[in-house]
Backbone of each chain as ProteinMPNN parsed JSONL, in Angstrom:
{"seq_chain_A": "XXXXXXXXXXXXXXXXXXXXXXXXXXXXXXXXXXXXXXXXXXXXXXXXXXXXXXXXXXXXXXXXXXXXXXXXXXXXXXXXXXXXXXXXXXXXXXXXXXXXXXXXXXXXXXXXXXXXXXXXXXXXXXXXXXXXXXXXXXXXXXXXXXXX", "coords_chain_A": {"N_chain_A": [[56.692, 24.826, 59.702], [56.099, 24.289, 63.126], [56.247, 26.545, 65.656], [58.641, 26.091, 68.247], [58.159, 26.453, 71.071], [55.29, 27.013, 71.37], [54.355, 24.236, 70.927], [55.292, 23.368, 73.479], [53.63, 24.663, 74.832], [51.177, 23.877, 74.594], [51.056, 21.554, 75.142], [51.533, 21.872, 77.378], [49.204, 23.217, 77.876], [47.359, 20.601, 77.173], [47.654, 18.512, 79.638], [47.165, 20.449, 81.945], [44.282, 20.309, 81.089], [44.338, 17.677, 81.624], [44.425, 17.705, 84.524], [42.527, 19.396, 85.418], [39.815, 18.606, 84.7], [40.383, 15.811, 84.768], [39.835, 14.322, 81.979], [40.621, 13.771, 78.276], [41.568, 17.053, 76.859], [40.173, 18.253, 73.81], [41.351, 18.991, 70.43], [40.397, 21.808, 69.418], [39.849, 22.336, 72.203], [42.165, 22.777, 73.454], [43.219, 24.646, 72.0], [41.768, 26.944, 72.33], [42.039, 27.69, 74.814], [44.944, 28.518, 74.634], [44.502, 30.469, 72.651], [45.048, 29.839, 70.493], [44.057, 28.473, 67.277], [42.522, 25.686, 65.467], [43.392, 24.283, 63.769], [46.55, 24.735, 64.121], [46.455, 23.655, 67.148], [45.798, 21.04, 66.636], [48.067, 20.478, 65.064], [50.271, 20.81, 66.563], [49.936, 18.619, 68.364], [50.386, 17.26, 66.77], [53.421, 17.112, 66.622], [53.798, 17.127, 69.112], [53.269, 13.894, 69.386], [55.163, 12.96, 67.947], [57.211, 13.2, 69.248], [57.088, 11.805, 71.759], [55.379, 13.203, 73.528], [53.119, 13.252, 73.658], [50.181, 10.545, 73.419], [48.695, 9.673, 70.291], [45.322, 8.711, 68.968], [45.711, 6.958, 66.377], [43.637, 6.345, 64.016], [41.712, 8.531, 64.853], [43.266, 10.908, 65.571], [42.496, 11.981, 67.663], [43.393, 12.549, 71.393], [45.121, 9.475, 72.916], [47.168, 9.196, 75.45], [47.912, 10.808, 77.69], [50.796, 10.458, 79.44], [50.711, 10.196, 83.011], [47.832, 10.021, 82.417], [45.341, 8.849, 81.16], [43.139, 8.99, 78.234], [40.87, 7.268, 77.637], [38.671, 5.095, 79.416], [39.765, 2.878, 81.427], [41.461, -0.329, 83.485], [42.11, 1.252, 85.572], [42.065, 3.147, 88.534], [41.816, 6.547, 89.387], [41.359, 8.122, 92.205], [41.112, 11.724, 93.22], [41.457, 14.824, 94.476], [38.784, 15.379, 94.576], [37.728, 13.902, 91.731], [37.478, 11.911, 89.091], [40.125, 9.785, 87.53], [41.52, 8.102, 84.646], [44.203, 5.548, 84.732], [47.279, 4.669, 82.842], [48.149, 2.563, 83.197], [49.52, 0.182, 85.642], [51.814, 1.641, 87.218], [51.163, 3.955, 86.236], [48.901, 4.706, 87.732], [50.003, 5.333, 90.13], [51.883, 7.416, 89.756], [49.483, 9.605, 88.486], [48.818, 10.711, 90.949], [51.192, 11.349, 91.599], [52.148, 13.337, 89.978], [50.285, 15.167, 90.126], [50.476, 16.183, 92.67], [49.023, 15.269, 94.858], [47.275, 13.503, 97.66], [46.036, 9.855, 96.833], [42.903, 7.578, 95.879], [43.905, 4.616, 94.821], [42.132, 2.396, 92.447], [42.842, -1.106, 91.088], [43.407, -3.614, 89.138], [45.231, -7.076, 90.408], [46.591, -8.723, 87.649], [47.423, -11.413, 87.279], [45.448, -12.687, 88.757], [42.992, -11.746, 89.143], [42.333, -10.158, 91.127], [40.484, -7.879, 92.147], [41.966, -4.625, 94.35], [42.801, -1.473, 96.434], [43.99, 0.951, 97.093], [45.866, 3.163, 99.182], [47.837, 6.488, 97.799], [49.993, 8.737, 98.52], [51.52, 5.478, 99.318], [51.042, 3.356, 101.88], [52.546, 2.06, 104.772], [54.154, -1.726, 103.986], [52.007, -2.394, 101.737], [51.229, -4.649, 101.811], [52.932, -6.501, 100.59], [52.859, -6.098, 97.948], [53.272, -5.735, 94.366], [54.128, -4.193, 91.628], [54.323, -5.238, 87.995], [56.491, -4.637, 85.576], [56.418, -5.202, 82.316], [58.192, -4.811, 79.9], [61.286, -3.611, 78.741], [62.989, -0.5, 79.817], [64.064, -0.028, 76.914], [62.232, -0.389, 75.163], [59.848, 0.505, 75.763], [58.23, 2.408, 73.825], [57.927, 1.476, 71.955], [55.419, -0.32, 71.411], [52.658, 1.381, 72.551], [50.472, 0.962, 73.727], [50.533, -1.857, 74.638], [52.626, -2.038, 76.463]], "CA_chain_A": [[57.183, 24.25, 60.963], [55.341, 25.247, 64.19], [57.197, 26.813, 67.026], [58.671, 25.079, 69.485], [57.112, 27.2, 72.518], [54.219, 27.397, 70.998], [54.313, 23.172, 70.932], [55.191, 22.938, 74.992], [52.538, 25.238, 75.611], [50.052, 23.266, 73.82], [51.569, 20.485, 75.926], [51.106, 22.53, 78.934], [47.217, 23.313, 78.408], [46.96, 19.484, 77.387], [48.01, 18.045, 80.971], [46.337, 21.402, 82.654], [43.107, 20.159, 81.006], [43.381, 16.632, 82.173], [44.386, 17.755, 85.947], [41.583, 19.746, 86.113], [38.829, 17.408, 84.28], [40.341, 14.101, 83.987], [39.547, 14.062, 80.411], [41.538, 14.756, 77.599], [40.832, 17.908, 75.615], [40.029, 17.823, 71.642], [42.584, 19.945, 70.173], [39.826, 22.766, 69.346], [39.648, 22.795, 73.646], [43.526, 22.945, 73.927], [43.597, 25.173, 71.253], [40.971, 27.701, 72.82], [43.236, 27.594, 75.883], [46.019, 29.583, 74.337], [44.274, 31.616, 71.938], [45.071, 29.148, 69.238], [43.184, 27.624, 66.068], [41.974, 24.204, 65.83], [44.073, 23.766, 63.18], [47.578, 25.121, 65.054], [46.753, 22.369, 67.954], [46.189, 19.123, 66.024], [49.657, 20.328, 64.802], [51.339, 20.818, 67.745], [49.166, 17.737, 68.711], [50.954, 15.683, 65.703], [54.713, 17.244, 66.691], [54.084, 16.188, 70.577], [53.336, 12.429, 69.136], [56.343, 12.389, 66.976], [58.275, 13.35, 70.338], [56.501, 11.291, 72.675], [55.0, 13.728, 74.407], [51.712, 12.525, 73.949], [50.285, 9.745, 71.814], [47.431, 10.25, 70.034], [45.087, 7.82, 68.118], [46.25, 6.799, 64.863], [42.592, 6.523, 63.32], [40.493, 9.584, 65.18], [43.939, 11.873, 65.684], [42.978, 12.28, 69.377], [44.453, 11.846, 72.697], [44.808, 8.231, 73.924], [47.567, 9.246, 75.909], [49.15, 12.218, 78.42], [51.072, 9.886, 80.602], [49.98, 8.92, 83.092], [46.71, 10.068, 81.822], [44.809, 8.255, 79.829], [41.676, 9.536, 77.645], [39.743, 6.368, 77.711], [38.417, 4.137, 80.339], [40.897, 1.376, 81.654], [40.491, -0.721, 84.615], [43.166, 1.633, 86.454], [41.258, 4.238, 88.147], [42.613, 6.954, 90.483], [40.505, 9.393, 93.037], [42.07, 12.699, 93.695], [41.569, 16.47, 94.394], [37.288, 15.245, 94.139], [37.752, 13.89, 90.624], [38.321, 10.397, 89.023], [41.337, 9.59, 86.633], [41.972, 6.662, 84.304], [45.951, 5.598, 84.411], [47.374, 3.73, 81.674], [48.506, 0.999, 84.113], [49.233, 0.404, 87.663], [52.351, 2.462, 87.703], [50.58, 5.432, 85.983], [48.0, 5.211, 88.838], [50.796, 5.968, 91.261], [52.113, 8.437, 88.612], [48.52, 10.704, 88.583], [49.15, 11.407, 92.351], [52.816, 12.355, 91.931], [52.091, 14.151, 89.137], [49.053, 16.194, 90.908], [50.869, 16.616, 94.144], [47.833, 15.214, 95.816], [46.721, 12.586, 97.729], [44.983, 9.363, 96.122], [42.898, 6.601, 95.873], [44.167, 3.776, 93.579], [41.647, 0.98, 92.056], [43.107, -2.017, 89.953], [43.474, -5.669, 89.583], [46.095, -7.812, 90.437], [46.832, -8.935, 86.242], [47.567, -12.501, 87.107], [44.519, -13.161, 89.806], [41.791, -10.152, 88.676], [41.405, -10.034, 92.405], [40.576, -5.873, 92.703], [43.033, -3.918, 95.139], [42.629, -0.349, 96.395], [45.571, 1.37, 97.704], [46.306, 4.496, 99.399], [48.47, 6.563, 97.222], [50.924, 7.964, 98.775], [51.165, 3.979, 100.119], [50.793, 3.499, 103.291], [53.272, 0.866, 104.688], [54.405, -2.138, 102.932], [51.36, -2.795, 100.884], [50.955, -6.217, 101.453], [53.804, -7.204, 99.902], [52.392, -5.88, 96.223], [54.359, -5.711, 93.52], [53.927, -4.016, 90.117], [55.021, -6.024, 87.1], [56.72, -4.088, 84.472], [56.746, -6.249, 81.581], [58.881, -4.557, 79.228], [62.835, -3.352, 79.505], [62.669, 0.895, 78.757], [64.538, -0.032, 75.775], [60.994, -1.128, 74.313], [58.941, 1.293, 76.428], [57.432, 3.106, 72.671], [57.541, 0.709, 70.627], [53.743, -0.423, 71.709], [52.505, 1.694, 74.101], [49.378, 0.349, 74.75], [50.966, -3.114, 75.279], [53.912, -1.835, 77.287]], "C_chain_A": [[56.603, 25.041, 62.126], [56.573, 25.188, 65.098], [57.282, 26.276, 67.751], [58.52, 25.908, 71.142], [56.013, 27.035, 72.273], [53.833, 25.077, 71.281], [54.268, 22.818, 72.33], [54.354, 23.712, 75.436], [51.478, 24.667, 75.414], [50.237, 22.093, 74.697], [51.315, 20.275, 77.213], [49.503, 22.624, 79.184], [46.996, 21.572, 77.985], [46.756, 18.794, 79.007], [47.593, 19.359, 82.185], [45.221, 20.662, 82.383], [42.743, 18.748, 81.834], [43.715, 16.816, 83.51], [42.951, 18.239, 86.153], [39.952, 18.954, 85.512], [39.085, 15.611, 84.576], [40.008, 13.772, 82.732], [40.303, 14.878, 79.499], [40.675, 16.09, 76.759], [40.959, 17.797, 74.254], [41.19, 19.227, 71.47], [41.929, 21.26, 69.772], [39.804, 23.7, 70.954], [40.906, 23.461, 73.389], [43.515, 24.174, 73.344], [42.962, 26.921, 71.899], [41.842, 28.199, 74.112], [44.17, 28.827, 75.721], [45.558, 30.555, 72.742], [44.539, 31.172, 70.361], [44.023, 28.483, 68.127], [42.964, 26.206, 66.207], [43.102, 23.873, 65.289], [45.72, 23.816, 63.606], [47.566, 23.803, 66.041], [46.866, 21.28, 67.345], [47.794, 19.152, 65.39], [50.463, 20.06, 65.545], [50.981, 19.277, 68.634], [50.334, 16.373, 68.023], [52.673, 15.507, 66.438], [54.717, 16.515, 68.327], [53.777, 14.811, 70.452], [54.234, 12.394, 68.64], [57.595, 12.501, 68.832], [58.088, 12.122, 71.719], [55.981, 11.582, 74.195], [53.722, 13.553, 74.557], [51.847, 11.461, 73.174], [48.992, 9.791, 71.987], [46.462, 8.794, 69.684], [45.019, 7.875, 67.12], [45.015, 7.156, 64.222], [42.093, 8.078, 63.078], [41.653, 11.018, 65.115], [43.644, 12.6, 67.421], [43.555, 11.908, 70.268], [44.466, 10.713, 73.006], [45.335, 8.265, 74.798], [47.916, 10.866, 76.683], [49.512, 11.79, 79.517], [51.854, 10.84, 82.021], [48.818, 8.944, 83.091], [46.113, 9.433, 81.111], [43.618, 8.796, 79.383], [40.436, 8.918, 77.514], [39.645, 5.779, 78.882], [39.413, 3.432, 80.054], [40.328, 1.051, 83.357], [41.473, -0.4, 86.045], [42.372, 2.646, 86.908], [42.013, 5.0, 89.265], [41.644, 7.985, 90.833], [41.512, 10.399, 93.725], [41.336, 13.842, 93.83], [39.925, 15.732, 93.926], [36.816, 14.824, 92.844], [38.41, 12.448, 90.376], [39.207, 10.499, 87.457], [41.263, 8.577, 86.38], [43.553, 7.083, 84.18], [45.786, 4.481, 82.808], [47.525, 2.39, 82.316], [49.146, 1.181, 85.326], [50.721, 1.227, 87.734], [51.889, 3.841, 87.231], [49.387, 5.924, 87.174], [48.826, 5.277, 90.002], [51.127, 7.409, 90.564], [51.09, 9.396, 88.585], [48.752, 11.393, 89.798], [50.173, 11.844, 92.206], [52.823, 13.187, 90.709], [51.002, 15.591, 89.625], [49.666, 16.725, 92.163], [50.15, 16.074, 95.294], [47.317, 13.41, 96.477], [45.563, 11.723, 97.025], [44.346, 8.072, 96.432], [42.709, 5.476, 94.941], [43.441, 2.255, 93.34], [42.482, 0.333, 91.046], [42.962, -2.95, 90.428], [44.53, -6.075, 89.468], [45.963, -8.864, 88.542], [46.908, -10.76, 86.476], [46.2, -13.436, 87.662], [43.155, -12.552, 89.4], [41.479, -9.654, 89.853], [41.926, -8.301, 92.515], [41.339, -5.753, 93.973], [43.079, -2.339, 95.233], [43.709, 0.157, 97.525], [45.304, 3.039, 97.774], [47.467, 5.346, 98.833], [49.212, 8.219, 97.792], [50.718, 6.768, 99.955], [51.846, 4.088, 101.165], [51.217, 2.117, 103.796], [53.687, -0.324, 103.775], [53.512, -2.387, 101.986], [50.941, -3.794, 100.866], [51.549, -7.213, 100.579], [53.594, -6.994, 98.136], [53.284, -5.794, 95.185], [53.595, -5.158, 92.137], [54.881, -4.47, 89.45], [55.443, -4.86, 85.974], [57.38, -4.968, 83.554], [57.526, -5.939, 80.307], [60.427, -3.477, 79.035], [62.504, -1.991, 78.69], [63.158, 0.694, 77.445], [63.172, 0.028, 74.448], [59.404, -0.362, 74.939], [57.361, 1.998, 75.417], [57.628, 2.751, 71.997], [56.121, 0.563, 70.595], [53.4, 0.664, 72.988], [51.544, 1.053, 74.888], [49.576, -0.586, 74.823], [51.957, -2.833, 76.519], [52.767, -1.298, 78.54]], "O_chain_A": [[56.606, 26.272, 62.13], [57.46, 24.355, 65.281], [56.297, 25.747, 68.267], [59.021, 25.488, 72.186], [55.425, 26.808, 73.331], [52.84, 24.841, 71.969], [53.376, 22.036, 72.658], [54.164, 23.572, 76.644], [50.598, 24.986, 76.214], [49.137, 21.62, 74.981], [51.042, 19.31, 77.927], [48.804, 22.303, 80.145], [46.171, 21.149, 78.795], [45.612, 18.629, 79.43], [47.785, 19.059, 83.363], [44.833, 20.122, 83.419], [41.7, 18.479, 82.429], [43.221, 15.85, 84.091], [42.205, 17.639, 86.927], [39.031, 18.934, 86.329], [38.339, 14.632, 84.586], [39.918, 12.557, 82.554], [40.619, 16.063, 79.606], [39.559, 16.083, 76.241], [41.892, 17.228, 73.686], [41.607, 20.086, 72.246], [42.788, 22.139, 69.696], [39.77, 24.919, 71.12], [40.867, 24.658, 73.107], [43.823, 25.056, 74.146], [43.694, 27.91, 71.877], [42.241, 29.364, 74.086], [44.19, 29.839, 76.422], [46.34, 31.145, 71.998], [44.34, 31.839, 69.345], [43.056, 27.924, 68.644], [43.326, 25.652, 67.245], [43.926, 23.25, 65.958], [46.256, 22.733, 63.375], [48.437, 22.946, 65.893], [47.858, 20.555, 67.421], [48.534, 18.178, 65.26], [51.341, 19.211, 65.385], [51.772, 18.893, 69.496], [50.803, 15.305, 68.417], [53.185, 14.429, 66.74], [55.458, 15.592, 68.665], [53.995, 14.241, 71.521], [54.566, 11.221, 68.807], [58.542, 11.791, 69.169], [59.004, 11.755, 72.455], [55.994, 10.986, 75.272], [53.209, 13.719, 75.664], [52.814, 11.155, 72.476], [48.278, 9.882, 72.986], [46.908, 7.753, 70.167], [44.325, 8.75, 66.601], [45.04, 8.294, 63.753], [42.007, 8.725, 62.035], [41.2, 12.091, 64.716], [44.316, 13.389, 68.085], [44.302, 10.936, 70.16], [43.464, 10.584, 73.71], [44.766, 7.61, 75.672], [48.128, 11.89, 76.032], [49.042, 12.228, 80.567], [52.809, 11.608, 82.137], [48.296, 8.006, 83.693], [46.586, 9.522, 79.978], [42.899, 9.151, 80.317], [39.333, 9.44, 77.354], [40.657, 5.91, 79.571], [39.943, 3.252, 78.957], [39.499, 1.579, 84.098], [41.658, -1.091, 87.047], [41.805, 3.275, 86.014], [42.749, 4.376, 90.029], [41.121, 8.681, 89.963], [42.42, 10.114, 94.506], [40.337, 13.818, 93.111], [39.889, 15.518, 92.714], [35.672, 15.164, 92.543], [39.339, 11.907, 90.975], [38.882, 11.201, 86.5], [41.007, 7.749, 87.254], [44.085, 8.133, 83.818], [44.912, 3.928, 82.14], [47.04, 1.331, 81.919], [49.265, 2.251, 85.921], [50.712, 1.616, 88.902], [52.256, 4.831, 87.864], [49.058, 7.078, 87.451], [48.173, 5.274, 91.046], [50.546, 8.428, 90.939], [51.655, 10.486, 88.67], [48.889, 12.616, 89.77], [50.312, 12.958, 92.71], [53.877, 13.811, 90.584], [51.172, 16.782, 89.362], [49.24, 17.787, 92.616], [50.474, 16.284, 96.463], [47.093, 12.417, 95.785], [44.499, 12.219, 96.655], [44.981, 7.324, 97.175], [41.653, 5.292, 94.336], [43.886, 1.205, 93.804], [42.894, 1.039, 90.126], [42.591, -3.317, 91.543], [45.153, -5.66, 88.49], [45.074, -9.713, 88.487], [46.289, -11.372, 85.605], [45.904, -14.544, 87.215], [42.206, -13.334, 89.46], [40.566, -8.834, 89.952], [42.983, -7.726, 92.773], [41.383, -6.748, 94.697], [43.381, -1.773, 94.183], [44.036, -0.355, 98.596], [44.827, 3.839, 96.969], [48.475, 4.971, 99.432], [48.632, 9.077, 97.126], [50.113, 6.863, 101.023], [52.898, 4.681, 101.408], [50.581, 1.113, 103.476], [53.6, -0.002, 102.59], [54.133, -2.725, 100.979], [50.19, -4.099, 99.939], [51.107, -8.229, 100.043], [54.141, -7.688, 97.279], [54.427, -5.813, 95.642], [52.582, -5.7, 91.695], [56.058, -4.373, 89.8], [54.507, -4.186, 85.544], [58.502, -5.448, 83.72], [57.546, -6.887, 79.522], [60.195, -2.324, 79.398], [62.028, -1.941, 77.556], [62.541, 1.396, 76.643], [63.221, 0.371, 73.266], [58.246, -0.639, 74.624], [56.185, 2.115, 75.764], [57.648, 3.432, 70.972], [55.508, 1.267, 69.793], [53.874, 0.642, 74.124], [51.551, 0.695, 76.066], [48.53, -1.002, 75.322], [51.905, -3.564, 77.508], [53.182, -0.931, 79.639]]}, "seq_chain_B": "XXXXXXXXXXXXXXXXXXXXXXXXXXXXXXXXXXXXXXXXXXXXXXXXXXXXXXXXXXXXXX", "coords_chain_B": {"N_chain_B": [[52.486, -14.671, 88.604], [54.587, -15.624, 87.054], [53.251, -17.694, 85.178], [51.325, -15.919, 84.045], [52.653, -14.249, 82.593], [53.283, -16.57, 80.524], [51.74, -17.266, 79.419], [51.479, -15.612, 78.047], [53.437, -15.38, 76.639], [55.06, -14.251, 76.663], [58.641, -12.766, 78.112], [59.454, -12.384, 81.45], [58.788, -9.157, 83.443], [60.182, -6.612, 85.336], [60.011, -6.243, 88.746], [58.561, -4.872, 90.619], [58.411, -3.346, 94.43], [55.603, -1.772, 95.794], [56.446, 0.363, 97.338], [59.064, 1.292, 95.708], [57.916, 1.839, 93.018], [56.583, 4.22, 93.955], [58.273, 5.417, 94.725], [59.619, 5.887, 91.98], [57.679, 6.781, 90.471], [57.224, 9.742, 91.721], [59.612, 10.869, 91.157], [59.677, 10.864, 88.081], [57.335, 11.537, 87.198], [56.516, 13.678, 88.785], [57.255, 16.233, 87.68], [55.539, 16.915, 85.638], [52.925, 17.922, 85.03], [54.541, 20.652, 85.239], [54.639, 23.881, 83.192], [57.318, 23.783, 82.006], [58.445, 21.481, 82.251], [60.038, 19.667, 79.389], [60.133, 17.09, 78.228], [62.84, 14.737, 78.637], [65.678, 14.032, 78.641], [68.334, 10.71, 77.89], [70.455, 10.775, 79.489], [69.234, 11.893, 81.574], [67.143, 10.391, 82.4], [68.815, 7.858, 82.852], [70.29, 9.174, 85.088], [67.623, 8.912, 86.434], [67.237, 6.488, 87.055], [69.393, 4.924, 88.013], [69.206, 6.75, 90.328], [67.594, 5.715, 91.99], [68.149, 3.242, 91.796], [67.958, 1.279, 90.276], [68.945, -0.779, 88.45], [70.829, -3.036, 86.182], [70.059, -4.948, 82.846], [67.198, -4.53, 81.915], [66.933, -2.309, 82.665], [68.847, -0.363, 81.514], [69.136, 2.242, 79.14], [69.866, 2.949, 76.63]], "CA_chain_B": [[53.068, -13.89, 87.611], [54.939, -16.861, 85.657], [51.785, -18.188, 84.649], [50.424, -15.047, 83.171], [53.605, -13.908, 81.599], [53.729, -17.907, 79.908], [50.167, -17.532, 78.586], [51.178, -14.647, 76.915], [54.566, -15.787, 75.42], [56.02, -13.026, 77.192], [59.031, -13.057, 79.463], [58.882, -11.621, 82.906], [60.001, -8.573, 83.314], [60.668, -6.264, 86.581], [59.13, -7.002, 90.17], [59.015, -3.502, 91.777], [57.7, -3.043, 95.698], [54.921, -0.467, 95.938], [57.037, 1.518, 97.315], [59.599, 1.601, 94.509], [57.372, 2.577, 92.172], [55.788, 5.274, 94.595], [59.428, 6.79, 94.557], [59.827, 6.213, 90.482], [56.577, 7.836, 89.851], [57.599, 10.869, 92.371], [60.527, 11.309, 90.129], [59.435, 10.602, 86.864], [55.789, 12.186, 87.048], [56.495, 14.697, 89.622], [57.234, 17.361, 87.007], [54.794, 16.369, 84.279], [51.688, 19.253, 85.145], [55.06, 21.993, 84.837], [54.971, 23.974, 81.561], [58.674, 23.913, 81.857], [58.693, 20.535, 81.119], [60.188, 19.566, 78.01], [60.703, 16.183, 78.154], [63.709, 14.296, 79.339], [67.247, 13.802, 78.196], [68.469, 9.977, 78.098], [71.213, 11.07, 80.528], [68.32, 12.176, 82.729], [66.25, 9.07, 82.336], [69.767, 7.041, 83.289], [70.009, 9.328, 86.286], [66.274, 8.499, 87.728], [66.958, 5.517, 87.237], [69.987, 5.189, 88.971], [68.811, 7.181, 91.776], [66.085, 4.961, 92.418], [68.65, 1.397, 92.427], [66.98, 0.224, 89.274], [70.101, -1.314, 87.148], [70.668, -4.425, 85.339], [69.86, -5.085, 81.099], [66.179, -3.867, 82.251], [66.766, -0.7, 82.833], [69.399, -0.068, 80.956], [68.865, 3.379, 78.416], [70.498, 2.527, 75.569]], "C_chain_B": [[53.747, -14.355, 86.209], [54.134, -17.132, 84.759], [51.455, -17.375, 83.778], [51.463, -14.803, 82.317], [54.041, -15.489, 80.262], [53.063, -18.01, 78.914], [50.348, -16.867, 77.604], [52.506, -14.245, 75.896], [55.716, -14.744, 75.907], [56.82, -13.221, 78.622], [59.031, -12.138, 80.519], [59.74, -10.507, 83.19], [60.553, -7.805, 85.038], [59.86, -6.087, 87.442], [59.261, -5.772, 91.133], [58.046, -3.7, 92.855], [57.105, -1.762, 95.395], [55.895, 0.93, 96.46], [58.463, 2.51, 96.486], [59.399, 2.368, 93.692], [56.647, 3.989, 92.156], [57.145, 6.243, 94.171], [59.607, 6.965, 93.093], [58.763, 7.231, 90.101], [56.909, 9.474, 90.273], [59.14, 11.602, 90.885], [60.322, 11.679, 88.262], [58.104, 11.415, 86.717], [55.89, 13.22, 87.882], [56.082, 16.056, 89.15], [56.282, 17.711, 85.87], [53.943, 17.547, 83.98], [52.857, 20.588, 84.846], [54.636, 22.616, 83.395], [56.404, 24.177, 81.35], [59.005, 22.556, 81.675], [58.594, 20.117, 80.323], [60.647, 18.247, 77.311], [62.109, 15.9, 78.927], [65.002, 13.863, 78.735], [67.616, 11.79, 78.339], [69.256, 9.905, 79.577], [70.401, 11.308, 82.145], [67.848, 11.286, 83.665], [67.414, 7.866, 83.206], [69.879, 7.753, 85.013], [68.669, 8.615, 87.53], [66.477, 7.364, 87.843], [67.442, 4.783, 88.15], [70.209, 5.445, 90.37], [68.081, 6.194, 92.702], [66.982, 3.258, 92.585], [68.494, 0.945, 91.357], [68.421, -0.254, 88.451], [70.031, -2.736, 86.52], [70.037, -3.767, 83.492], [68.096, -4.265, 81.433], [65.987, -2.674, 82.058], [67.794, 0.257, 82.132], [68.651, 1.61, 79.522], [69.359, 3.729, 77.587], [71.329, 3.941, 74.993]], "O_chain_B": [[53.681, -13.961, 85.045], [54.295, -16.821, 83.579], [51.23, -17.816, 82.651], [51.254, -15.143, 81.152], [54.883, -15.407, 79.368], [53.337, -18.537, 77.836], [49.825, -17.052, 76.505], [52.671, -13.433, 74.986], [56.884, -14.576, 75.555], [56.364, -13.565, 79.712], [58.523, -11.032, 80.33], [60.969, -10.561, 83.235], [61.243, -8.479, 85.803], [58.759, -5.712, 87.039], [59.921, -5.725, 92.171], [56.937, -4.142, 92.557], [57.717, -0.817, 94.896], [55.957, 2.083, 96.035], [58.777, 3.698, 96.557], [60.095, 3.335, 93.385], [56.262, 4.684, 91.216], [57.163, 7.32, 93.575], [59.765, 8.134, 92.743], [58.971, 8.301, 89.529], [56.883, 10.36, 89.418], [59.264, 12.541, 90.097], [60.788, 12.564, 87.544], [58.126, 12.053, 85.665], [54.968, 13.977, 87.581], [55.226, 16.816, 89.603], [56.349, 18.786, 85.275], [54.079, 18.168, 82.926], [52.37, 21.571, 84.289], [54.31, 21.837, 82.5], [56.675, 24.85, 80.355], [59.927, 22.359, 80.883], [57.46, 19.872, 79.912], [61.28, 18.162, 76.259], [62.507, 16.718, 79.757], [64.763, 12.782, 78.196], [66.843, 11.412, 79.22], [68.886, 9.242, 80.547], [70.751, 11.049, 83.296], [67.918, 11.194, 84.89], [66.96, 7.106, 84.062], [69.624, 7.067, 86.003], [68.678, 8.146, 88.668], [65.924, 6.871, 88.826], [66.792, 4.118, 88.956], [70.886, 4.894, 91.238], [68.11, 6.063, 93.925], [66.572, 2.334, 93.287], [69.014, -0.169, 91.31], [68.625, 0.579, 87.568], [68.984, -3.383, 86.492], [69.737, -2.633, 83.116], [68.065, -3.141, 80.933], [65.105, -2.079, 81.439], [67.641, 1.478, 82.15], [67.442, 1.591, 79.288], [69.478, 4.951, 77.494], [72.03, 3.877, 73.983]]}, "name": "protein", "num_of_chains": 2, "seq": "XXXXXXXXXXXXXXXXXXXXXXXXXXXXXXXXXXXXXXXXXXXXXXXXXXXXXXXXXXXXXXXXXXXXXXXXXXXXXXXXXXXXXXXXXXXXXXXXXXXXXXXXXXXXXXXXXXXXXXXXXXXXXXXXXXXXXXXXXXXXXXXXXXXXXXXXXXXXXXXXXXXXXXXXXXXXXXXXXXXXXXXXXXXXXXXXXXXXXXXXXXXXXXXXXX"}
């Protein structure tokens, strides 16, 4: 059983790595971080997916997730601190800025229209009346993530 | 929004103002970069939510 400090620190250099890259780290990076083994992170890697502190990918065992991070391209993108961010979805690209502290600027598409939309993050009057859809009640939040 | 949610069999779920979600994220993501956070308690999760207005079967936190 790995330690549970040793698990939120691993947690901690995850979401350090993607503030300061935007990209997730492989669990050899994270692991390098705190002085740890490869093999030590993909653990602490597996225990922060069972918690839902990250989520990984089932196949490869890496990051897909460190919300509101994401590890792959999506068509959410966020400019901050000189550096671009994928979100998971349009409230995670509000979510990178309040998570960074820092002013941003937020690309997506309106989901029903595709018509692109770039927003000052923190938003800057009403928005134009915008609205983000959240299409699933938290009850159902991790069941799918990448649908939710 | 109907439309898309019809296509995809799925019903519609909550209609937040940008600036809603500006304050959920502030709350909810604010702390995320700490290493003192350790996740979130349900009780917690019912608070932000709370705070923020959000109620109804939606938001509910079982």
């Amino acid at each position: 059983m790995i330690d549970d400090d040793l698990v939120w620190a691993v947690r901690a250099a995850v979401y350090a790595h993607f503030a300061e890259t935007g990209h997730a780290p492989s669990a050899a990076m994270a692991g390098a971080r705190l002085g740890l083994s490869e093999a030590e992170a993909v653990a602490a890697f597996v225990e922060l997916h069972r918690r839902h502190a990250l989520f990984l990918d089932e196949a490869t065992g890496a990051i897909r997730m460190a919300h509101p991070f994401s590890a792959i391209p999506t068509d959410f993108v966020v400019h901050a601190n000189g550096r671009q961010y994928w979100a998971n979805c349009a409230w995670d690209a509000f979510g990178i800025p309040a998570a960074l502290g820092a002013a941003a600027r937020a690309e997506m598409a309106y989901a029903d229209t595709g018509e692109r939309v770039r927003l000052h993050v923190p938003p800057e009057g009403a928005a134009d009346g915008a609205r983000v859809h959240f299409l699933l009640p938290f009850t159902r939040w991790y069941d799918d993530l990448v649908f939710t | 929004m109907a439309a898309w949610c019809h296509e995809r069999g799925a019903a519609q779920g909550a209609k937040l103002t940008v600036a809603q979600v500006w304050a959920l994220s502030q709350a909810w993501y604010g702390n995320r970069l700490s290493p003192d956070y350790h996740g979130r308690t349900r009780e917690q999760v019912r608070a932000i939510f709370e705070g923020l207005g959000l109620r109804g079967a939606f938001w509910e936190v079982g």
